[in-house]
C-alpha positions as CSV (number, residue, x, y, z in Angstrom):
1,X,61.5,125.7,45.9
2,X,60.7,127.2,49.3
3,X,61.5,123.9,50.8
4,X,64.5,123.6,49.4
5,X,65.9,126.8,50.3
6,X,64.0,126.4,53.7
7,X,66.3,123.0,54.3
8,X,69.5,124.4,53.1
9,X,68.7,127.2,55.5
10,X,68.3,125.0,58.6
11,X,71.6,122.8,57.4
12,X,73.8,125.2,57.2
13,X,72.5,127.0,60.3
14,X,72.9,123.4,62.3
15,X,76.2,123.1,60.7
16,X,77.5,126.4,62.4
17,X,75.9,126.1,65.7
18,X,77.8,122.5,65.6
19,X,80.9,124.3,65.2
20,X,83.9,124.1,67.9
21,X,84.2,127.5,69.1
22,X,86.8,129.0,66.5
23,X,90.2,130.5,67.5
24,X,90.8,134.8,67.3
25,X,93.0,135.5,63.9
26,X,96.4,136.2,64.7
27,X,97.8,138.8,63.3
28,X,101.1,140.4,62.4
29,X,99.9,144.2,62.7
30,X,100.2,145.6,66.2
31,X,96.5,146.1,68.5
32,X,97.5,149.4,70.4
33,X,94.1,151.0,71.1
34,X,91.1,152.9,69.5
35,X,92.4,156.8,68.0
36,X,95.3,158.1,70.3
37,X,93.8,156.4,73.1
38,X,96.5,153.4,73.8
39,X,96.0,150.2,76.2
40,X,98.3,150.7,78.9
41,X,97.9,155.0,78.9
42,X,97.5,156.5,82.2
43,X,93.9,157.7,83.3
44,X,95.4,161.1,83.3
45,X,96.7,160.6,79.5
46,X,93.0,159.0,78.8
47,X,91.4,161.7,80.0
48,X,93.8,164.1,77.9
49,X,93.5,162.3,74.5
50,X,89.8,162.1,74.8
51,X,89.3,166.2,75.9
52,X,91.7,166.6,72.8
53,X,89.5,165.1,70.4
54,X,87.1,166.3,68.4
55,X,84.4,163.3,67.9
56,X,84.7,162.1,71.8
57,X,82.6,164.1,74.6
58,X,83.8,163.1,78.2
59,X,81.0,164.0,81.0
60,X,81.1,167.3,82.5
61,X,83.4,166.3,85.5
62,X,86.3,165.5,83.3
63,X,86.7,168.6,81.5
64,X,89.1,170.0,83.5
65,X,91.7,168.4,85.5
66,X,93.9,168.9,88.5
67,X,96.4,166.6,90.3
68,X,93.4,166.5,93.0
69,X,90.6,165.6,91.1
70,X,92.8,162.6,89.1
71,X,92.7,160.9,92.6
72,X,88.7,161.4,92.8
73,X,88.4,159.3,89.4
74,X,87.3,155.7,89.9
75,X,88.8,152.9,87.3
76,X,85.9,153.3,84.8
77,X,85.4,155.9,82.6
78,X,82.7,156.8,79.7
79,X,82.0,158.9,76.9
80,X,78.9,160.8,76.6
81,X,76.2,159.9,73.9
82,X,76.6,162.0,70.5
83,X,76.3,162.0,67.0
84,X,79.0,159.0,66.3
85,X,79.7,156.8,69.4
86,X,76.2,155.3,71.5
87,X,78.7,154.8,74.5
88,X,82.0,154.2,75.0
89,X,83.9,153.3,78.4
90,X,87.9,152.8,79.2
91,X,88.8,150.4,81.8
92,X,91.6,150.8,84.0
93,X,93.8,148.5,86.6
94,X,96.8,149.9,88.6
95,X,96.2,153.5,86.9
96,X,97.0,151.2,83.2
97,X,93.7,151.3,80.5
98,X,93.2,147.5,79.7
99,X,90.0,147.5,78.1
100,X,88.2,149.7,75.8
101,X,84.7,149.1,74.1
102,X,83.1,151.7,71.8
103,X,79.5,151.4,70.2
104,X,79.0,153.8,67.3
105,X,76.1,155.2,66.5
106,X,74.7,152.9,63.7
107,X,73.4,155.7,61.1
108,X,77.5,156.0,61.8
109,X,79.2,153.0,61.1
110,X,77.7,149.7,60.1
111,X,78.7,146.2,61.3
112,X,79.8,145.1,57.6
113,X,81.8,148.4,56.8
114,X,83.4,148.7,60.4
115,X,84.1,144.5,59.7
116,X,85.6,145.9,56.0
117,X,88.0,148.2,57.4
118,X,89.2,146.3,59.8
119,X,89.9,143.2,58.1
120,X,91.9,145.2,55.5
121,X,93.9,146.4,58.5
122,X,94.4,143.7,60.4
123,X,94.1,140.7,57.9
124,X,91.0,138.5,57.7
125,X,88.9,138.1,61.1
126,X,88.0,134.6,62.0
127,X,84.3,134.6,63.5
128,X,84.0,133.8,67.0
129,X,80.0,133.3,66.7
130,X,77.6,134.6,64.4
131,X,78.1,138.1,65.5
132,X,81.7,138.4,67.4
133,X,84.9,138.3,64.9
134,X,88.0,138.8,66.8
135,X,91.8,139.6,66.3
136,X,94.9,139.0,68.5
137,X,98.7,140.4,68.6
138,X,100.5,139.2,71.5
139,X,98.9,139.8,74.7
140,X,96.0,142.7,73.2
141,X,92.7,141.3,71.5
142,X,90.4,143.2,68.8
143,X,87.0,142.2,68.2
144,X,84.2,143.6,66.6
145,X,80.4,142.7,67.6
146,X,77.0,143.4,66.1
147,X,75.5,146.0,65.9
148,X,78.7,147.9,65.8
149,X,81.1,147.7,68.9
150,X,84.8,147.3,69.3
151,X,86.6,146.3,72.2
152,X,90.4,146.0,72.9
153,X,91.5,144.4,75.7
154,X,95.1,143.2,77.3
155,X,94.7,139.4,78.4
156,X,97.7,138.7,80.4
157,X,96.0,138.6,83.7
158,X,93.1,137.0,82.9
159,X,94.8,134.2,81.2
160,X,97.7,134.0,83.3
161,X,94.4,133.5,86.4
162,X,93.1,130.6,83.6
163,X,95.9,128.6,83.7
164,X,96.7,128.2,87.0
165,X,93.9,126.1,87.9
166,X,94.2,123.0,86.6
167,X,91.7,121.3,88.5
168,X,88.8,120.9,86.8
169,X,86.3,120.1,89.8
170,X,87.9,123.3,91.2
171,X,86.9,125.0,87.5
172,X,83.5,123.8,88.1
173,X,82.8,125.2,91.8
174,X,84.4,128.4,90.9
175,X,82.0,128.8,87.8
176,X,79.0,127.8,89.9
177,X,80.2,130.5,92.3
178,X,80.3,132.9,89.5
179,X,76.9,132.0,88.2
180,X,75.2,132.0,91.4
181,X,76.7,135.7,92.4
182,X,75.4,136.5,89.1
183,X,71.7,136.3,90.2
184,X,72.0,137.2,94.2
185,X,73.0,140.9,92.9
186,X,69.3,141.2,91.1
């Protein structure tokens, strides 16, 4: 019997690794961003909405803010460790957020629950990969990844980058490049 399940096991694991990588599940609902923190806010208005709420903790040097010290902040910000989020950090381009990823403390918010909620929300997920299931509305993508960490992200640069090179010897250097850099920086 141990065989058998041990065979099924390694089937059905082959037959998802042989997979083609699956598509993100469009949906109808709109992505905006995570509580009232909205892709495309100001860093100003980021830093505002997170100060104003009541599970988020910014570091110290974001409490208060003047006109002078918006211009000190670079285009990444954080949230500080606490009882519900691991980490959190808001990305920003031209003053715009574009990407936001949260971990949540996992005593907090499981994977499957998080993945519950969502799905009821947004319409069934299509998994990515084993642990990535992923949800787009126009130009803004949702996923959620194990253990427990969502990320929203505006694609319209990246893709619009994407497509423009349509040579594919071109594709390859340029992702040799990349993967090289990758290393040198260790």
């Amino acid at each position: 019997m141990k065989k058998i399940l041990f065979s099924i096991l390694i089937l059905s694991a082959s037959l998802l690794l042989s997979q083609e990588k699956r598509e993100r599940t469009i949906t109808q609902t709109a992505i905006t961003g995570y509580r009232n923190i909205a892709l495309g806010m100001s860093k100003n208005d980021v830093i505002k909405a997170i100060n104003d709420d009541p599970l988020m903790i910014l570091p110290r040097r974001f409490k208060y803010i003047s006109d002078i010290d918006i211009e000190n902040i670079e285009d990444f910000i954080s949230l500080q460790e606490n009882k519900f989020f691991k980490s959190g950090y808001f990305l920003f381009k031209d003053d715009a957020l574009y990407a936001i990823t949260i971990t949540f403390q996992e005593k907090q918010a499981s994977f499957l629950e998080t993945l519950s909620y969502l799905n009821s929300k947004y319409g069934m997920g299509n998994f990515l990969d084993a642990e990535t299931v992923a949800w787009q509305n126009g130009d803004k993508i949702l996923s959620i990844e194990r253990p427990t960490i969502i990320k929203y992200m505006i694609i319209t640069d990246y893709e619009s980058n994407e497509s423009t090179d349509t040579n594919n010897n071109a594709t390859l250097n340029n992702e040799d490049n990349k993967r090289r850099s990758l290393f040198e920086g260790l």
